[in-house]
MITI-62433 format. One line per field, with one value per residue (C-alpha): chain; x, y, z; residue number from 1. Coordinates in nm, 3 decimals. Example, Ala and Ser with C-alpha at 12.3 -4.5 7.8 and 13.67 -1.06 7.14 Angstrom:
<recs>
kette = c(A|A)
X = c(1.230|1.367)
Y = c(-0.450|-0.106)
Z = c(0.780|0.714)
nr = c(1|2)
</recs>
This chain:
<recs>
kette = c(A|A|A|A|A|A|A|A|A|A|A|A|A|A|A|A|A|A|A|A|A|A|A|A|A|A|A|A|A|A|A|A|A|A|A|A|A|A|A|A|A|A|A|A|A|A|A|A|A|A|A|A|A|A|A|A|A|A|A|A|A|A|A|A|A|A|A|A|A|A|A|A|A|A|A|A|A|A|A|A|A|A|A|A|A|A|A|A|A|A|A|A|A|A|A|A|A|A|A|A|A|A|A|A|A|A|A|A|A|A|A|A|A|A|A|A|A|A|A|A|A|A|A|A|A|A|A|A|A|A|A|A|A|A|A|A|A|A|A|A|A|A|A|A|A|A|A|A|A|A|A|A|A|A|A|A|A|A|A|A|A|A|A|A|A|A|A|A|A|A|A|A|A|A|A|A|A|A|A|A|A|A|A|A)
X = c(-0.440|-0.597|-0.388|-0.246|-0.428|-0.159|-0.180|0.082|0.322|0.193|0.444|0.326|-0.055|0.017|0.226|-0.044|-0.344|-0.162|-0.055|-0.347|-0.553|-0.279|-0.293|-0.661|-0.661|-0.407|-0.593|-0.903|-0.736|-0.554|-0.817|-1.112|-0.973|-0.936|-1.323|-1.450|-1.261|-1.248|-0.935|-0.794|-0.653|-0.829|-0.725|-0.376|-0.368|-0.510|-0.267|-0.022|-0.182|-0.121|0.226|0.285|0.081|0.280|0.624|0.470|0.362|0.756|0.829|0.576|0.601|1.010|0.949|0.673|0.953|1.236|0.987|0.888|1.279|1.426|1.178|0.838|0.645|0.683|0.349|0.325|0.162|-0.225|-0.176|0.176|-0.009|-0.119|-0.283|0.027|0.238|-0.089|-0.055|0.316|0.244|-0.004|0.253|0.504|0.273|0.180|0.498|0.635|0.374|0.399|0.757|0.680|0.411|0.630|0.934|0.715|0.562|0.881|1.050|0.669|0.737|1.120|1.036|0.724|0.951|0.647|0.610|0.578|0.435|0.341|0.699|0.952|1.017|1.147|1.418|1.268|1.467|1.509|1.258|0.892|0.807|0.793|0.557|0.269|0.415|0.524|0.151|0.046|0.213|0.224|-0.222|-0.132|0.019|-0.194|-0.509|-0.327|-0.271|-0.602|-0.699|-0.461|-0.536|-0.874|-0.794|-0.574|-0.849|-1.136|-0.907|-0.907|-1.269|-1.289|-1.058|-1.295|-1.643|-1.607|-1.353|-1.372|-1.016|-0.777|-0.630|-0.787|-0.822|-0.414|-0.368|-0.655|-0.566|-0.639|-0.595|-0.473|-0.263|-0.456|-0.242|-0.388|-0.092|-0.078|0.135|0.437)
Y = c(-2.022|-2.077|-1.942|-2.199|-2.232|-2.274|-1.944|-1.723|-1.774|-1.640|-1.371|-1.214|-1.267|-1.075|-0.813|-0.738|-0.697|-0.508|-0.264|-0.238|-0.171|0.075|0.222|0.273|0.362|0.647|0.770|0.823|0.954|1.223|1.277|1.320|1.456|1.822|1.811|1.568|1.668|2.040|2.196|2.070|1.760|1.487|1.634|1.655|1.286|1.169|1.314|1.188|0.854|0.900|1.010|0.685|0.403|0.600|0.503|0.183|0.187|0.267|-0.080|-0.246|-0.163|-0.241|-0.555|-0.610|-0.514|-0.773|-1.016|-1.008|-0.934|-1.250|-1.507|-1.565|-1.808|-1.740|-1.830|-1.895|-1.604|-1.643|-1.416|-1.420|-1.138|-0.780|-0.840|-0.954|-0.634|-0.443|-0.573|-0.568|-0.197|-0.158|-0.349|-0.091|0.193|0.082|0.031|0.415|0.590|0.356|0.500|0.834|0.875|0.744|0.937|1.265|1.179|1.069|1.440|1.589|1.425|1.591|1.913|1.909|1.766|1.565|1.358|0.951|0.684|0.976|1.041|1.002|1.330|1.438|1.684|1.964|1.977|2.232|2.533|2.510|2.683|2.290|2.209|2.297|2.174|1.859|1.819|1.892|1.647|1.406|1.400|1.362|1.077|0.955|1.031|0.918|0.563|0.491|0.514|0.308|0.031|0.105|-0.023|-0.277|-0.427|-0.391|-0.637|-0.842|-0.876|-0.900|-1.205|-1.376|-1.280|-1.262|-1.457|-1.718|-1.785|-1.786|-1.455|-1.312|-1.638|-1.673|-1.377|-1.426|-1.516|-1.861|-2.048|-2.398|-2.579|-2.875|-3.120|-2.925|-2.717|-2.369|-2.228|-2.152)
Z = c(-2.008|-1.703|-1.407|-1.100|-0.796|-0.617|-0.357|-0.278|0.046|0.338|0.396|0.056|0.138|0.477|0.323|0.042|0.256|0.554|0.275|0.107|0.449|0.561|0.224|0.256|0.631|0.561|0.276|0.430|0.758|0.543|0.287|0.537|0.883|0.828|0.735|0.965|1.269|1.434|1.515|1.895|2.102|1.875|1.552|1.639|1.789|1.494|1.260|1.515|1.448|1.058|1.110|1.295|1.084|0.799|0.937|0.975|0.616|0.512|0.694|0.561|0.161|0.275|0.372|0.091|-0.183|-0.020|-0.031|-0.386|-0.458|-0.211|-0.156|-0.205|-0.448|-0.816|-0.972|-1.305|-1.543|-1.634|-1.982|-2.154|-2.343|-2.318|-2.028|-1.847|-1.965|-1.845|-1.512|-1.516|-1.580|-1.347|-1.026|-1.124|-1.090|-0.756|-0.628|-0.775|-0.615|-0.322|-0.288|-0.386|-0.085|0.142|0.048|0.033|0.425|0.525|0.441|0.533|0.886|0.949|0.801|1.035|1.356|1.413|1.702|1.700|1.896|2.190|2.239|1.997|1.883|1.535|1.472|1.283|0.917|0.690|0.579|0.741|0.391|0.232|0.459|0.217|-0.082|0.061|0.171|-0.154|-0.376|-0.087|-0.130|-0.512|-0.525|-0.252|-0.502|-0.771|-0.588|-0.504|-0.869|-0.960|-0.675|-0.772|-1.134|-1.007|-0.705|-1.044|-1.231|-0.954|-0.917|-1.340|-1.318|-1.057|-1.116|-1.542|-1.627|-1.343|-1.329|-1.012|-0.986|-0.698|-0.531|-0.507|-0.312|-0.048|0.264|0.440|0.100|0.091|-0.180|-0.354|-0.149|0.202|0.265|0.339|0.119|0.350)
nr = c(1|2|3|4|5|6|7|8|9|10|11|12|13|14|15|16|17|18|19|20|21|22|23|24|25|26|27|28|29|30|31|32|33|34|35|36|37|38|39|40|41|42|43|44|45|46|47|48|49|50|51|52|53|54|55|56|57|58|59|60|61|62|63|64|65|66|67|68|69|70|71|72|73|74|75|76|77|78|79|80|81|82|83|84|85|86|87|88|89|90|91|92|93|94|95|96|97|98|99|100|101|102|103|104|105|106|107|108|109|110|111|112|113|114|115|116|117|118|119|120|121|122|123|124|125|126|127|128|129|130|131|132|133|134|135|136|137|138|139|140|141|142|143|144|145|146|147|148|149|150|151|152|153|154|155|156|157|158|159|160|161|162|163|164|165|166|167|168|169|170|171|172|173|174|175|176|177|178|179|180|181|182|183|184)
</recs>
């Protein structure tokens, strides 16, 4: 069955790529920084940085989940198959470990009393002793996310450049509707 061309709303093209950039953005930042960057002023204002585009984040994967709960086009399925309780599988995933990073910065940020946007300061909660832990399983689920966008972005690319269907092609941005709409 070969999969509408019909692109998603706009809403839910925005929401997928600003995720998927902050996802990546905050990845590398947390990933990479402690090597890259000695200890001083421009490590901590980069972390700061993190700590903020990671609130951000918690808005955006908000908004991303009303949207797929309360509006949004509902296109229709291009495998009734395996391969549609794959990807089923493979949303889910996303969206647990989505909620587990988030979660796991969230309580990193209070038990840290981190400060936001330059000024907005924290409250420090509960035992500084977390901080590592929360750190810890916080980059694991982080790692653990990119493989799985990592499978999920390879599908992607499988649908387009293999099986030449429309998969990928929905959720790119600046699409238009056969008719010359733009999907709103």
């Amino acid at each position: 069955m070969q999969p509408s061309k019909t692109p998603y709303d706009r809403w839910t093209i925005v929401l997928h790529w600003l995720t998927a950039g902050l996802v990546l953005a905050l990845w590398l930042i947390g990933t990479f920084l402690e090597d890259l960057v000695p200890k001083g002023a421009v490590r901590s204002a980069v972390w700061s940085v993190h700590f903020d585009l990671g609130f951000l984040f918690a808005g955006v994967i908000v908004a991303l989940l009303a949207r797929r709960r309360t509006g949004g086009r509902r296109l229709p399925v291009a495998d009734p198959g395996p391969l549609h309780r794959l990807a089923k599988a493979t949303h889910a995933m996303l969206y647990v470990l989505l909620f587990a990073i988030v979660g796991l910065g969230i309580a990193n940020a209070f038990v840290r009393g981190v400060d936001l946007l330059g000024s907005l300061g924290l409250p420090q909660v509960g035992d500084r002793e977390w901080r590592k832990p929360l750190t810890h399983w916080h980059g694991l689920a982080a790692n653990a996310l990119m493989v799985v966008a990592l499978f999920h972005a390879t599908a992607a690319l499988i649908h387009h450049y293999v099986w030449h269907d429309a998969v990928l092609v929905r959720i790119l941005p600046g699409r238009r509707t056969a008719s010359g709409g733009d999907g709103r």
